[in-house]
N, C-alpha and C positions, 0 to 999 in steps of 0.2 A: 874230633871227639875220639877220645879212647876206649876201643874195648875193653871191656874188663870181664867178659862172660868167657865161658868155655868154646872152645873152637872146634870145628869137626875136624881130625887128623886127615892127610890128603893119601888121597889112593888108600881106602881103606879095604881095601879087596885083595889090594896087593900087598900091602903090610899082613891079612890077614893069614896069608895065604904065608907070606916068608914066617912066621908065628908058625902056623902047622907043620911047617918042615922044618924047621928049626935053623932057617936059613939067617944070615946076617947082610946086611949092605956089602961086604966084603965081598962074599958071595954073589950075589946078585951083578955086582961091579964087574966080577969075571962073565959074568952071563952075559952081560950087554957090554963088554970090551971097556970097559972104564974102570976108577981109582972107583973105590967106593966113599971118597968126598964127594966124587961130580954123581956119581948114582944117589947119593945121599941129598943131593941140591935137586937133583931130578925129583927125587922121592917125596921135597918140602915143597913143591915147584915154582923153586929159583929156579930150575931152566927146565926146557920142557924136552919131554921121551920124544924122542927121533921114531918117526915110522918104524927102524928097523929093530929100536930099543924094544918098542913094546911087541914087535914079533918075537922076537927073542926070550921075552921072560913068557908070553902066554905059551913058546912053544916050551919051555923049558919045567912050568909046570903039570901041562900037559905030558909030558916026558916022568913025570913026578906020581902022575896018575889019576889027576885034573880031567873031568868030561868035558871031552872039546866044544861037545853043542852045547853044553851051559858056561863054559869059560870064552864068555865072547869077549872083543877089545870093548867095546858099550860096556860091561861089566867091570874088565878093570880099570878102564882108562877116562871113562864120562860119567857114569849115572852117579857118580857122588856129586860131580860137580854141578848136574838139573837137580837133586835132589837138595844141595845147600842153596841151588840160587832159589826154589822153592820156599825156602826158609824165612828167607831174608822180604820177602812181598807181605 
């Protein structure tokens, strides 16, 4: 069966967040040592953030000026994905 509704974008905390800085994949590519196609395939999640990817951008916005006790990895890296599977029940 085909979806045909709208779809929650993925890492929406993290897109949020490269929006507030006005950062691009390109960017972020440099951040976590990758092309920003493969950040960009991470970003849709064709492949998934390495342990070391997602330290990298939380410290990097964090560096940006990001509250570390609110910018937890649970924030950028999971609660979208219990709040879409909540969706879908």
């Amino acid at each position: 069966m085909r979806n045909t509704g709208q779809t929650t974008p993925t890492f929406p905390e993290v897109r949020a967040l490269m929006a507030k800085y006005g950062k691009t994949q390109l960017d972020m590519g440099k951040v976590t040592g990758t092309t920003y196609i493969t950040y960009g395939k991470k970003l849709n999640s064709e492949v998934d953030f390495s342990m070391s990817d997602m330290l990298k951008i939380r410290a990097f916005f964090i560096s940006l000026g990001e509250d570390p006790e609110e910018l937890t990895m649970e924030r950028l890296f999971f609660a979208w994905k219990n709040h879409n599977s909540e969706e879908v029940r």
